[in-house]
DOPAFI-173330 format. One record per residue (C-alpha): x, y, z; residue in one letter; residue number from 1. Coordinates in Angstrom, 2 decimals, always signed. Layout:
N
c1=X; c2=Y; c3=Z; r=A; k=NUM
...
//
This chain:
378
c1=+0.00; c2=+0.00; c3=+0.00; r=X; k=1
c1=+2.98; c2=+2.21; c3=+0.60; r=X; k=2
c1=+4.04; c2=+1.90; c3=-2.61; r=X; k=3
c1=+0.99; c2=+4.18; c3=-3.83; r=X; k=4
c1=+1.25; c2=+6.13; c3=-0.90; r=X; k=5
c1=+1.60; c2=+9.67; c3=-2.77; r=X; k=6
c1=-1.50; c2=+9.53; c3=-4.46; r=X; k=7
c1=-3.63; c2=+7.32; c3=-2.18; r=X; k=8
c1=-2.24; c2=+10.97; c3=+0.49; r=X; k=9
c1=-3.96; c2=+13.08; c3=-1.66; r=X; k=10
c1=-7.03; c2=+10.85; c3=-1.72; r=X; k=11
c1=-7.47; c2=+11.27; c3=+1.75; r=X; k=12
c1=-7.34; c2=+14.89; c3=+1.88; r=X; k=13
c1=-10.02; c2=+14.94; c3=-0.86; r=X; k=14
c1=-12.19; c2=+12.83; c3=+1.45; r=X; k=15
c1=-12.29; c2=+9.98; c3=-1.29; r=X; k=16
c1=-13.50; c2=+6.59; c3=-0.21; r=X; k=17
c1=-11.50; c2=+4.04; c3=-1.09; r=X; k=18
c1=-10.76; c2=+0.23; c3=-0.80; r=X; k=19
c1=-6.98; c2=-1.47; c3=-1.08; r=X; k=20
c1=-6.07; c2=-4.58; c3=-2.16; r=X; k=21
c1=-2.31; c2=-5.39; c3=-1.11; r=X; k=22
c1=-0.43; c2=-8.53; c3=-1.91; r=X; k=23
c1=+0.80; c2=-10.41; c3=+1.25; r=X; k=24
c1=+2.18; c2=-13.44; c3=+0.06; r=X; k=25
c1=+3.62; c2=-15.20; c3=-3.14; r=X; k=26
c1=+4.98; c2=-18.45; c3=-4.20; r=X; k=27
c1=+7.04; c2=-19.67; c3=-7.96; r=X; k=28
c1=+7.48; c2=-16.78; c3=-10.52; r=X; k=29
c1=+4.93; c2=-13.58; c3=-9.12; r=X; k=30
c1=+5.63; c2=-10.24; c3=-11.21; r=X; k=31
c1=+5.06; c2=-8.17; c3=-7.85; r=X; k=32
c1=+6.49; c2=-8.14; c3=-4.57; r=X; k=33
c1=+4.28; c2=-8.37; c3=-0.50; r=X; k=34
c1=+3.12; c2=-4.51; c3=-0.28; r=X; k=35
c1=+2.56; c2=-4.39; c3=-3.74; r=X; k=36
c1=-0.87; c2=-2.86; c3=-3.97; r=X; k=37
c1=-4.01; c2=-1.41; c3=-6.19; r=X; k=38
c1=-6.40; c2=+1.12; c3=-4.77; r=X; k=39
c1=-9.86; c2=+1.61; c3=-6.45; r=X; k=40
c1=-12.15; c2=+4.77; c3=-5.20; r=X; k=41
c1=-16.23; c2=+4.83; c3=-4.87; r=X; k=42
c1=-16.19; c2=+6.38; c3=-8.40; r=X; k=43
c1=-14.32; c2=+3.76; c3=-10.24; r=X; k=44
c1=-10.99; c2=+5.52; c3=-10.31; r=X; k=45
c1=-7.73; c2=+2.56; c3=-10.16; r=X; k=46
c1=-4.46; c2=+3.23; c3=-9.43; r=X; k=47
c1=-1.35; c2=+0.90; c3=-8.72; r=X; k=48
c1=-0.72; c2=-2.97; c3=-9.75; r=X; k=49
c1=-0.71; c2=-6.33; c3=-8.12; r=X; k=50
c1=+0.03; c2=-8.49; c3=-10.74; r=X; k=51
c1=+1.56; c2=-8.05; c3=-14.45; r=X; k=52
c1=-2.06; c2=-7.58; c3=-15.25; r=X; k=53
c1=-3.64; c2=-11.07; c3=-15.35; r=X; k=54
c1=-5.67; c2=-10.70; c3=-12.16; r=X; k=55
c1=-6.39; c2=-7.17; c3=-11.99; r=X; k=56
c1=-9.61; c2=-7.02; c3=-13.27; r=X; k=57
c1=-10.42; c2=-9.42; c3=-10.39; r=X; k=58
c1=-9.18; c2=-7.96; c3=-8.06; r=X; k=59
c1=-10.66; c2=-4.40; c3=-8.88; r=X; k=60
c1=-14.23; c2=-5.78; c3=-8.39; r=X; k=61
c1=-12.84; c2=-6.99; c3=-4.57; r=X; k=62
c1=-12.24; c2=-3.50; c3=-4.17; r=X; k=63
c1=-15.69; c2=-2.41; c3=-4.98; r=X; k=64
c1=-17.27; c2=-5.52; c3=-3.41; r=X; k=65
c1=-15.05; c2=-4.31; c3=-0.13; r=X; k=66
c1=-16.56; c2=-0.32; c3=-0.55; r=X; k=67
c1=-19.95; c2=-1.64; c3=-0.72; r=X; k=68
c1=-20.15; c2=-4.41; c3=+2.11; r=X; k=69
c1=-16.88; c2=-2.43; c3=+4.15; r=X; k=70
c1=-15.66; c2=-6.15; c3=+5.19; r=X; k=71
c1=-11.38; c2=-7.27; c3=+5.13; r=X; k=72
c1=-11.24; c2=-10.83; c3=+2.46; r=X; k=73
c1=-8.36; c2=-12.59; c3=+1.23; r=X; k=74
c1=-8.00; c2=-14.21; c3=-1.80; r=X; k=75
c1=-5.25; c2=-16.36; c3=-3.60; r=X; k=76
c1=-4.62; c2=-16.13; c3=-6.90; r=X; k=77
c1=-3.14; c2=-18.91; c3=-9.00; r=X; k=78
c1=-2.57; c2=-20.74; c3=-12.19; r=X; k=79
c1=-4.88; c2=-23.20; c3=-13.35; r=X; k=80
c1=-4.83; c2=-25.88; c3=-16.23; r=X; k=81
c1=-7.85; c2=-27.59; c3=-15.67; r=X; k=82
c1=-10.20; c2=-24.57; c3=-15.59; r=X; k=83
c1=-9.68; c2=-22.35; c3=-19.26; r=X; k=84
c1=-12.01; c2=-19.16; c3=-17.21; r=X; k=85
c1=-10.19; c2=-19.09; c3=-13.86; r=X; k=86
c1=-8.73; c2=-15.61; c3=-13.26; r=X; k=87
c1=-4.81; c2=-16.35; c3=-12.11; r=X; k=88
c1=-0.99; c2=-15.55; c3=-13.27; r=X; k=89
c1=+0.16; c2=-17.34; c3=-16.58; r=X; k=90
c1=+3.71; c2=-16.76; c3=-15.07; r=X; k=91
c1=+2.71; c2=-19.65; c3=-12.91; r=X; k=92
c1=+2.84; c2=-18.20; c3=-9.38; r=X; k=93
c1=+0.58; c2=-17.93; c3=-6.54; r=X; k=94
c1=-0.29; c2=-14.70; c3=-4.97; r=X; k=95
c1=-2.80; c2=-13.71; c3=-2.23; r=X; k=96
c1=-3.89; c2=-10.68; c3=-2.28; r=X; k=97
c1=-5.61; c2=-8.57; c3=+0.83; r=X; k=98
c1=-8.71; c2=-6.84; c3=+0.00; r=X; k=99
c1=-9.22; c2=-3.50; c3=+2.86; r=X; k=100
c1=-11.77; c2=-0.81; c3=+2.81; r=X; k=101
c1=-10.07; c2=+2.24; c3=+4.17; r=X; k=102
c1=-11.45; c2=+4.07; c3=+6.32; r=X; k=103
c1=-9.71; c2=+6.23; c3=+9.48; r=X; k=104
c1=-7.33; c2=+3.72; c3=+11.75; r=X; k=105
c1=-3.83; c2=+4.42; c3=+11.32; r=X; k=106
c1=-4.31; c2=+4.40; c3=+7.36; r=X; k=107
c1=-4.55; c2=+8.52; c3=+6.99; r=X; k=108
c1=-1.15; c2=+8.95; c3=+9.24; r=X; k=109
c1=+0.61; c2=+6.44; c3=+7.34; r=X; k=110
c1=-0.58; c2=+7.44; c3=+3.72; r=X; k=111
c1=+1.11; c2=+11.03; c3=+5.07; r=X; k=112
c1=+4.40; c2=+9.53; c3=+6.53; r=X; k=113
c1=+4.88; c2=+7.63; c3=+3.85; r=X; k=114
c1=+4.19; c2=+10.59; c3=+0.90; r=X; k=115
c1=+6.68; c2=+12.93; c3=+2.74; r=X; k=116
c1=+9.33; c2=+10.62; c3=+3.08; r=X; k=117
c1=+8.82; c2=+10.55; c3=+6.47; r=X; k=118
c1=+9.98; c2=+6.93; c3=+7.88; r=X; k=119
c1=+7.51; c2=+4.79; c3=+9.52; r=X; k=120
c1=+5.82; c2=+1.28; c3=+9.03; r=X; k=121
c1=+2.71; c2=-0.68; c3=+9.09; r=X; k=122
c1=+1.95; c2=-4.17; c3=+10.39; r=X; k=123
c1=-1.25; c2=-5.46; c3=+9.45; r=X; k=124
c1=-2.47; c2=-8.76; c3=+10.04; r=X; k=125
c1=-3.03; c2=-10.79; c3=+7.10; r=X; k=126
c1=-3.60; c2=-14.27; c3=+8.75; r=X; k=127
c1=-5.54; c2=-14.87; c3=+11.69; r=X; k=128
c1=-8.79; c2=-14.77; c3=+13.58; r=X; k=129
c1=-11.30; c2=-13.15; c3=+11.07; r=X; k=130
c1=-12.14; c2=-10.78; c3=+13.56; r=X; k=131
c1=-8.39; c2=-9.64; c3=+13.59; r=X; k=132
c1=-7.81; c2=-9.93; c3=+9.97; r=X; k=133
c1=-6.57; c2=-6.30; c3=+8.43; r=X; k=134
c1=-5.96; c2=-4.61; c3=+11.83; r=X; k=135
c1=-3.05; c2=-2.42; c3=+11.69; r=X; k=136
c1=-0.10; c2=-0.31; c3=+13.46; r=X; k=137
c1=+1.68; c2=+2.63; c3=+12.53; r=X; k=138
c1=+5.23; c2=+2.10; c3=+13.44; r=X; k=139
c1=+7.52; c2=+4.70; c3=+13.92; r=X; k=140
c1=+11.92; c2=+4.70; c3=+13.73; r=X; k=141
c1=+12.03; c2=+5.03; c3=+17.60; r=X; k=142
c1=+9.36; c2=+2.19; c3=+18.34; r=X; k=143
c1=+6.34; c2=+4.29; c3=+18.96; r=X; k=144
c1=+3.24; c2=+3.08; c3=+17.52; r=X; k=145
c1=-0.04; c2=+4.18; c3=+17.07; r=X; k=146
c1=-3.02; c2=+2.01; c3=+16.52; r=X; k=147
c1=-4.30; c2=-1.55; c3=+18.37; r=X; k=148
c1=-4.37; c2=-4.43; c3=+16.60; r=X; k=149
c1=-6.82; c2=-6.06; c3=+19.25; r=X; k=150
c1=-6.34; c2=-9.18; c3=+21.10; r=X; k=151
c1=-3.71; c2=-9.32; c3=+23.54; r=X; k=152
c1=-1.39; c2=-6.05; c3=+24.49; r=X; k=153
c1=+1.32; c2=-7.86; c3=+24.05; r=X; k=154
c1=+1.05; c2=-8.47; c3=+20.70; r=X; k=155
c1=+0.62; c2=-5.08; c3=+20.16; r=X; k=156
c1=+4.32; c2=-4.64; c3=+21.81; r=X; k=157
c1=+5.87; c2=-7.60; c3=+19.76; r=X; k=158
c1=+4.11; c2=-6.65; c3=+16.67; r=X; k=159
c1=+5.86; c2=-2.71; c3=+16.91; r=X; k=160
c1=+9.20; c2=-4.46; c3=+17.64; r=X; k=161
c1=+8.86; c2=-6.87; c3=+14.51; r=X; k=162
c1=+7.94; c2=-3.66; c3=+12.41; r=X; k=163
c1=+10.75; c2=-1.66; c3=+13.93; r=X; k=164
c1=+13.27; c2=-4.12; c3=+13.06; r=X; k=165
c1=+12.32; c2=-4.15; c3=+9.21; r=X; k=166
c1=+11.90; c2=-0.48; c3=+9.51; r=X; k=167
c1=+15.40; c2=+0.08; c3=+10.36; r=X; k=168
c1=+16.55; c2=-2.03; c3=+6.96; r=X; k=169
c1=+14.05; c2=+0.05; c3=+5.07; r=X; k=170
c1=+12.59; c2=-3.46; c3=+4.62; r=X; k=171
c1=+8.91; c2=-5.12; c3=+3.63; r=X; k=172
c1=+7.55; c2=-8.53; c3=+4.22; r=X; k=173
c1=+5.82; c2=-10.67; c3=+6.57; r=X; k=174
c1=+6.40; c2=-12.40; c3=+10.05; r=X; k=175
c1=+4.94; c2=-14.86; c3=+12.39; r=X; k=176
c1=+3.73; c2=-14.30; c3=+15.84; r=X; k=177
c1=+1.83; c2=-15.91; c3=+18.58; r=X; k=178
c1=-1.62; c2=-14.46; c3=+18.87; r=X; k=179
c1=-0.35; c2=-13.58; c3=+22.38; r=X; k=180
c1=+2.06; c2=-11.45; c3=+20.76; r=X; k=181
c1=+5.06; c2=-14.52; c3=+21.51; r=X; k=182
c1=+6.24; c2=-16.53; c3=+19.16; r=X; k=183
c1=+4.22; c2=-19.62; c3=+20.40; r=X; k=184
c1=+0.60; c2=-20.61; c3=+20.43; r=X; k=185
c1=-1.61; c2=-19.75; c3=+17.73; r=X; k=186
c1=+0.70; c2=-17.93; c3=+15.08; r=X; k=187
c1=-0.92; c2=-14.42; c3=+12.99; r=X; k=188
c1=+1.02; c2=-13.72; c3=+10.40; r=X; k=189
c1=+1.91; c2=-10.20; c3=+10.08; r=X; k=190
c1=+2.43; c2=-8.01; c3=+6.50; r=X; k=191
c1=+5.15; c2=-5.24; c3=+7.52; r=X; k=192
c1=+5.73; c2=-2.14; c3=+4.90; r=X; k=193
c1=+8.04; c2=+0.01; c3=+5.59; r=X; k=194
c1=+8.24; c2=+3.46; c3=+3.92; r=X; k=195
c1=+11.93; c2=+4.95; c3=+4.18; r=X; k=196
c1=+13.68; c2=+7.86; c3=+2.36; r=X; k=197
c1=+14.94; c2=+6.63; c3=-1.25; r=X; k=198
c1=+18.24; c2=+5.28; c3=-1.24; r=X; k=199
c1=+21.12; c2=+7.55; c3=-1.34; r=X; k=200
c1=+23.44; c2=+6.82; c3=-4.90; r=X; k=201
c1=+26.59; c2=+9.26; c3=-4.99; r=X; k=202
c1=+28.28; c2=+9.89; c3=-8.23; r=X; k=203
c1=+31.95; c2=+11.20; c3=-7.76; r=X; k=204
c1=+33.62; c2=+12.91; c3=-10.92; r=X; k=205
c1=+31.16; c2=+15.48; c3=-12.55; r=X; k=206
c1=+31.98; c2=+13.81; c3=-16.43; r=X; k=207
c1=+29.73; c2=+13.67; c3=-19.08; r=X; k=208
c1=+29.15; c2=+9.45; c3=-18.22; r=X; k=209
c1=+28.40; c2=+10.86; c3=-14.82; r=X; k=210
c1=+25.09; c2=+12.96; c3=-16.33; r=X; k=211
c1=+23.90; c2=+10.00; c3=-17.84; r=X; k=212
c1=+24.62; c2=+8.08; c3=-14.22; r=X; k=213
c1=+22.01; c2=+10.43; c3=-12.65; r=X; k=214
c1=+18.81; c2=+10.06; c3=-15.23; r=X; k=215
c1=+19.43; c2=+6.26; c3=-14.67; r=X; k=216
c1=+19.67; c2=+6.60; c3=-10.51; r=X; k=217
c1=+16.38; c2=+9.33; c3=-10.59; r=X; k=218
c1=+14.82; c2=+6.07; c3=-12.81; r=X; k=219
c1=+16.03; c2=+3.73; c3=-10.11; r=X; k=220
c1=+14.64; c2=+6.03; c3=-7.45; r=X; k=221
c1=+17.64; c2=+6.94; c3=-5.61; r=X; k=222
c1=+18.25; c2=+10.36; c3=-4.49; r=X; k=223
c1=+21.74; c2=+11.13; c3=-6.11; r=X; k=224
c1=+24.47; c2=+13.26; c3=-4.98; r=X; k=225
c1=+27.24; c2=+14.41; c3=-7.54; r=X; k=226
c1=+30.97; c2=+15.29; c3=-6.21; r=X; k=227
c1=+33.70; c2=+16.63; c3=-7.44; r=X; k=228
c1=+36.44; c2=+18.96; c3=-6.40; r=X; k=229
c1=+36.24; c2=+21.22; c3=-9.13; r=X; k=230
c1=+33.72; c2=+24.03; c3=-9.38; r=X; k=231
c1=+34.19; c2=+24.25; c3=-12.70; r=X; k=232
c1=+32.74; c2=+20.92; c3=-13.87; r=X; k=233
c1=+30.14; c2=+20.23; c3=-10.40; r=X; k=234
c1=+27.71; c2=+23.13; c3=-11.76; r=X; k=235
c1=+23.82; c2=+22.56; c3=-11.77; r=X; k=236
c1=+24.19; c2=+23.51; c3=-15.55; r=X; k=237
c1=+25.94; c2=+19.88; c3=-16.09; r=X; k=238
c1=+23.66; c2=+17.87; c3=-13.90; r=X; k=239
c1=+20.13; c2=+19.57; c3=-14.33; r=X; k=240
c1=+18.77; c2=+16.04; c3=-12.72; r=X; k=241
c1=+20.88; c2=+15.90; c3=-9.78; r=X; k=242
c1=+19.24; c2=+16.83; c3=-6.50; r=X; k=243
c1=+22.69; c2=+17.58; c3=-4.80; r=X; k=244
c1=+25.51; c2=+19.03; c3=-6.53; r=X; k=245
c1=+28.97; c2=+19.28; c3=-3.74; r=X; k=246
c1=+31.99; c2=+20.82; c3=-4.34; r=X; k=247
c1=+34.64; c2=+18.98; c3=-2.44; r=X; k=248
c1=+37.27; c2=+16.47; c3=-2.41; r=X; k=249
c1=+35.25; c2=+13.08; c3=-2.91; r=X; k=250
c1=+36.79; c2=+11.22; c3=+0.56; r=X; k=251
c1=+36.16; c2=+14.61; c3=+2.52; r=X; k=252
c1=+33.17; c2=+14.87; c3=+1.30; r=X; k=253
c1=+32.52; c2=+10.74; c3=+2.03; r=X; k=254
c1=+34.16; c2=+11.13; c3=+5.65; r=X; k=255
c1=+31.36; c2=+14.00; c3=+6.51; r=X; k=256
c1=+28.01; c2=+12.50; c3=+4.84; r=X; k=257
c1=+25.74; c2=+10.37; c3=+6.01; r=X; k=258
c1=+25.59; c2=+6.25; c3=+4.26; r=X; k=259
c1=+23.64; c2=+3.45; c3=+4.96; r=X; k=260
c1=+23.37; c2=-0.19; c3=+3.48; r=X; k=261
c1=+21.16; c2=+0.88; c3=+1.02; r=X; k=262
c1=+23.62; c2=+3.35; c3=-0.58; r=X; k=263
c1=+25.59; c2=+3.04; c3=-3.75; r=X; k=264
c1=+29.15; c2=+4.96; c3=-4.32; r=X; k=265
c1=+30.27; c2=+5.10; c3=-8.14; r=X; k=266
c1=+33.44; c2=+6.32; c3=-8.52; r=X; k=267
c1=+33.73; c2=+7.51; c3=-11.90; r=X; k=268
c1=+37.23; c2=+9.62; c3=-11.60; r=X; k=269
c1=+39.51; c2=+7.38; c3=-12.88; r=X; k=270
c1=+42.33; c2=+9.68; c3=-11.16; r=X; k=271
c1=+44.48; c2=+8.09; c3=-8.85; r=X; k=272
c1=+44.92; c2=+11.18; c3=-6.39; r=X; k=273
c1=+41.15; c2=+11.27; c3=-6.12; r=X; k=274
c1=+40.52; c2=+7.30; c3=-6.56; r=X; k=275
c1=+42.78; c2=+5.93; c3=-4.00; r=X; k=276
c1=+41.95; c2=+7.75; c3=-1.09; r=X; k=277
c1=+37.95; c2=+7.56; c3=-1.57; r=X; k=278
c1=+38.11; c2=+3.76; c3=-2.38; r=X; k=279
c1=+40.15; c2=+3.12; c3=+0.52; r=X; k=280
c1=+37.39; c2=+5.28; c3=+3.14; r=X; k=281
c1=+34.48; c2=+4.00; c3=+1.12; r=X; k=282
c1=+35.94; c2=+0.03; c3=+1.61; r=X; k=283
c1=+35.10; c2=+0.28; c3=+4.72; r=X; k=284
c1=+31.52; c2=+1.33; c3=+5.10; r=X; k=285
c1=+28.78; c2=-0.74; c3=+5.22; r=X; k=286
c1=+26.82; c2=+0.43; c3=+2.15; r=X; k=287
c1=+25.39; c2=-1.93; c3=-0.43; r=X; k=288
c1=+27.38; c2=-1.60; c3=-3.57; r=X; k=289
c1=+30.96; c2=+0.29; c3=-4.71; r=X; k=290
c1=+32.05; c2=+0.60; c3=-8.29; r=X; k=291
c1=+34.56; c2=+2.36; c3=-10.20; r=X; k=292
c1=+35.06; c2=+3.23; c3=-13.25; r=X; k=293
c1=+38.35; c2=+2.54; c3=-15.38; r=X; k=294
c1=+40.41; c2=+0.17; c3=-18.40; r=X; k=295
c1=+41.40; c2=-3.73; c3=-16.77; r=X; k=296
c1=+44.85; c2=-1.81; c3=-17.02; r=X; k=297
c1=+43.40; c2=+1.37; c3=-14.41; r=X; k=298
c1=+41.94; c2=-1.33; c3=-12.52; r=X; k=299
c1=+44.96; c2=-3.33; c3=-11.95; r=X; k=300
c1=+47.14; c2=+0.02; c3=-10.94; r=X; k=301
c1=+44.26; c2=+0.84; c3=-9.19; r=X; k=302
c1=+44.39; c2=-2.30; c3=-7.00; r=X; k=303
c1=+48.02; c2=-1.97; c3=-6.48; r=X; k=304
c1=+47.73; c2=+1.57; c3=-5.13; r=X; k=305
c1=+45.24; c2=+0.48; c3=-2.78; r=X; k=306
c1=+47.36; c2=-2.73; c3=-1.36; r=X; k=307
c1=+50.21; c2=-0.21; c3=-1.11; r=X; k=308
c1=+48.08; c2=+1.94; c3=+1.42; r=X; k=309
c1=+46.74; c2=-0.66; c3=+3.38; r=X; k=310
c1=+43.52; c2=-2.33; c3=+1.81; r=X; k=311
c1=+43.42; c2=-5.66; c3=+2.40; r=X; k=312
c1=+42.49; c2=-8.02; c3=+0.06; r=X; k=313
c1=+38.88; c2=-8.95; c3=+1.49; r=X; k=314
c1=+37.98; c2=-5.06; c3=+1.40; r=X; k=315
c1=+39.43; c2=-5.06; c3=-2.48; r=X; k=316
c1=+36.68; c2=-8.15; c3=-3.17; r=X; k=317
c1=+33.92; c2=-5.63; c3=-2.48; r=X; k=318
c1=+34.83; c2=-3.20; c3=-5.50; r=X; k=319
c1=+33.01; c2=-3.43; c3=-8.64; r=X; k=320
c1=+35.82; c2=-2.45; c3=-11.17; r=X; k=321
c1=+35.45; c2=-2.21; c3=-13.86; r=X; k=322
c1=+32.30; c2=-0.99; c3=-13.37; r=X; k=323
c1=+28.98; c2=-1.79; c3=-14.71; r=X; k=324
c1=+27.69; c2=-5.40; c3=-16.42; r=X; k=325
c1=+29.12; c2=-6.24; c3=-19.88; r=X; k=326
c1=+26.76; c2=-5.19; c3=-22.63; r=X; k=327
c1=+29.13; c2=-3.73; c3=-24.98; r=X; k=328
c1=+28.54; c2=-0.49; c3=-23.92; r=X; k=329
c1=+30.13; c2=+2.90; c3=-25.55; r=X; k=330
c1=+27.84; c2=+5.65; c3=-25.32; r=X; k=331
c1=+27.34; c2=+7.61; c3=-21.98; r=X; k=332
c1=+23.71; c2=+6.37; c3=-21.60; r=X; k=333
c1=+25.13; c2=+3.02; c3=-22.83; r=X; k=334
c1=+27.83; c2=+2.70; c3=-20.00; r=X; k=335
c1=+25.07; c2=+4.81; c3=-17.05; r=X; k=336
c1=+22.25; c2=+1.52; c3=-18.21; r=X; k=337
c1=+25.14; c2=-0.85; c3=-17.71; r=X; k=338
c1=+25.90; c2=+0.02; c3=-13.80; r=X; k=339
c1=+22.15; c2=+0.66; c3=-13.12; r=X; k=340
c1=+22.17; c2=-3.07; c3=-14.44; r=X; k=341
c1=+24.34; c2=-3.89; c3=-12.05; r=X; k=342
c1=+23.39; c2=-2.24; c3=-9.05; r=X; k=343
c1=+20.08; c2=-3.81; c3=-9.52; r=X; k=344
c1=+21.41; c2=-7.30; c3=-9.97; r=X; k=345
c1=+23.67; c2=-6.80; c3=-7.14; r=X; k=346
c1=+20.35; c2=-5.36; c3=-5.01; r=X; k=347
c1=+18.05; c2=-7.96; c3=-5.79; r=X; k=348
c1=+20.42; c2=-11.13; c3=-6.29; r=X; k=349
c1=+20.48; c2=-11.75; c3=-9.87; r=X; k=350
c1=+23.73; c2=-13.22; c3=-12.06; r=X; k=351
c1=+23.37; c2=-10.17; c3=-14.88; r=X; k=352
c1=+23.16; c2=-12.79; c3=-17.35; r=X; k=353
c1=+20.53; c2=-13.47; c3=-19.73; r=X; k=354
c1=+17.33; c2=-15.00; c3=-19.36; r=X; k=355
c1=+17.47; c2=-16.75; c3=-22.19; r=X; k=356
c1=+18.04; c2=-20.38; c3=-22.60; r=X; k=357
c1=+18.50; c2=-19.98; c3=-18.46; r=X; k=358
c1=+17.12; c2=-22.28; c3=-16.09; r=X; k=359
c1=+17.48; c2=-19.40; c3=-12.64; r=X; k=360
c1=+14.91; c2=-17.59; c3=-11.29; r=X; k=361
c1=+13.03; c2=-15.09; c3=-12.77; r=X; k=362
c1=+12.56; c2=-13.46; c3=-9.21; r=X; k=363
c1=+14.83; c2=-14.10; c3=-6.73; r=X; k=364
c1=+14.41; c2=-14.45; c3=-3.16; r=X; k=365
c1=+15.49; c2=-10.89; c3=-1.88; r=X; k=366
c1=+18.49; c2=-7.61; c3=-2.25; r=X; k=367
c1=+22.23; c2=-8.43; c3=-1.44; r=X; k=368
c1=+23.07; c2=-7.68; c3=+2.36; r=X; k=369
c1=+26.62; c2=-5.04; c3=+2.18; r=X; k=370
c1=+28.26; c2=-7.94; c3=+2.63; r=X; k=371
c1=+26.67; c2=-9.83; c3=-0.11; r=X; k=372
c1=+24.53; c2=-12.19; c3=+1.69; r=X; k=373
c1=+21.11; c2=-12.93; c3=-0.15; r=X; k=374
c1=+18.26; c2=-10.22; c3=+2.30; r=X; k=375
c1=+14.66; c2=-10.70; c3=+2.77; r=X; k=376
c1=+12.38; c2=-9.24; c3=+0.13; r=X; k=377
c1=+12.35; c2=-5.46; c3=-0.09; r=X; k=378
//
């Protein structure tokens, strides 16, 4: 539901009625994600996706069903052979998809939170007692909540501390709790979505490869940051797209700003007085993906420079150089599509090679950890 969050905001402060329909589970090859969600309004109006677009006529009449009865259903969706006019995915997968009318709760403050970037998370229970079944908390970075879920208090408590953990790794999904709020008894099964400023991606060199960089992080949703020690080239003339443009020496300016495991550093310098020292400072923060740009003969110098100063080969196994997935790229745009390929493949787990004649998943299980273990879904 967060994922529509902007516009569903603005629905509430029109005083729209409206009905949700999030996805809280999948299984086998699903085109969307738990949180995934489409919202439909009491005149008709859609917005958002929870499929590829094989079950969203479906689910668009749950949504109207839901605004005209006002009751919480689940339903799973799935591929069948036997029956040629079942509604379900021809990729295959199973999804089930929760069908809310919204109206007050916790929905409004989240729906705001979430549009303004603000952090915060909501746990709704998507498998229980059907008396429980859609109630939700608001969840907020220091563990205040808002909101009962109903039942016992505890699982109010345990519920917030499930949603604050996934909060802090900017993370969606669900978890399973006792309806006591342990982790014993009868389990509810609780859909977290957590809304979290975009990702931070931060360009250093302010070359024309580095313009191109930015459109594809904006597509990717990150909020990007271009550095580079010379006025001359860091101007908001060269990088119209940028939303930060800082003038300083790139590890200065990496020492003093704030990173997180969701942020990707591209180094796209290629100067060894700029190269070495940020490389070495960015080696060892935990953010999710370093790459820098450069020939296999840059590289190698590159590498030697570093030992010389004191990275150690486990920190060198982290850089991405050269940088970017091999598609035979030459143009700026060319070279910027071939990192954002590989950001995303490092992100969500994938090999970067092609589908084709492959027998991996479409989907994988979940983003790359900063140390490169396989994460839960985002």
């Amino acid at each position: 539901m967060l994922d529509i969050a902007e516009e569903l905001h603005r629905w509430v402060e029109q005083g729209r009625t409206f009905a949700v329909a999030t996805v809280v589970a999948v299984g086998g090859s699903a085109p969307r994600q738990p949180g995934a969600a489409l919202a439909v309004d009491s005149e008709g109006t859609a917005i958002g996706s929870v499929s590829g677009g094989c079950v969203e006529g479906a689910v668009y009449e749950l949504c109207q069903q839901a605004l005209e009865d006002g009751k919480t259903v689940i339903e799973r969706f799935g591929y069948s052979d036997e029956d040629a006019f079942a509604v379900g995915l021809t990729c295959g997968g199973i999804i089930d998809i929760l069908v809310t009318p919204v109206r007050g709760g916790v929905f409004p403050a989240a729906l705001a939170a979430a549009a303004t970037g603000e952090a915060a998370a909501v746990a709704r229970i998507v498998s229980g007692p059907d008396d429980l079944m859609g109630k939700a908390i608001l969840v907020r970075p220091d563990g205040s909540y808002e909101g009962k879920l109903g039942g016992h208090p505890e699982l109010d408590r345990t519920a917030a501390s499930e949603a604050r953990a996934m909060l802090d790794t900017g993370r969606t999904g669900t978890v399973e709790i006792g309806e006591d709020g342990s982790r014993c008894g009868q389990p509810l099964t609780l859909l977290v979505e957590s809304s979290v400023p975009a990702p931070r991606m931060i360009v250093f060199g302010a070359i024309d490869f580095a313009a191109a960089l930015v459109r594809v992080g904006k597509f990717l949703g990150y909020h990007v940051t271009v550095c580079d020690a010379r006025p001359v080239f860091a101007t908001p003339a060269r990088f119209p797209d940028a939303d930060e443009i800082v003038v300083d020496w790139p590890h200065r300016y990496l020492e003093s700003t704030e990173v997180d495991g969701r942020t990707v550093l591209c180094v796209l310098t290629h100067d060894a007085k700029f190269d070495v020292p940020l490389i070495k400072a960015a080696l060892k923060l935990p953010v999710a993906y370093i790459g820098a740009m450069g020939s296999r003969r840059t590289h190698e110098d590159r590498n030697k420079r570093l030992r010389d100063v004191g990275v150690t080969e486990l920190e060198l196994a982290r850089l991405r150089s050269p940088i970017g997935l091999d598609l035979g790229a030459r143009t700026p745009e060319e070279t910027a599509l071939s990192i954002g390929a590989e950001i995303v493949a490092n992100r969500r787990g994938g090999s970067g090679a092609s589908l084709t004649g492959a027998h991996t998943p479409i989907h994988h299980d979940g983003p790359r950890e900063p140390d490169g273990r396989i994460g839960s879904v985002a």
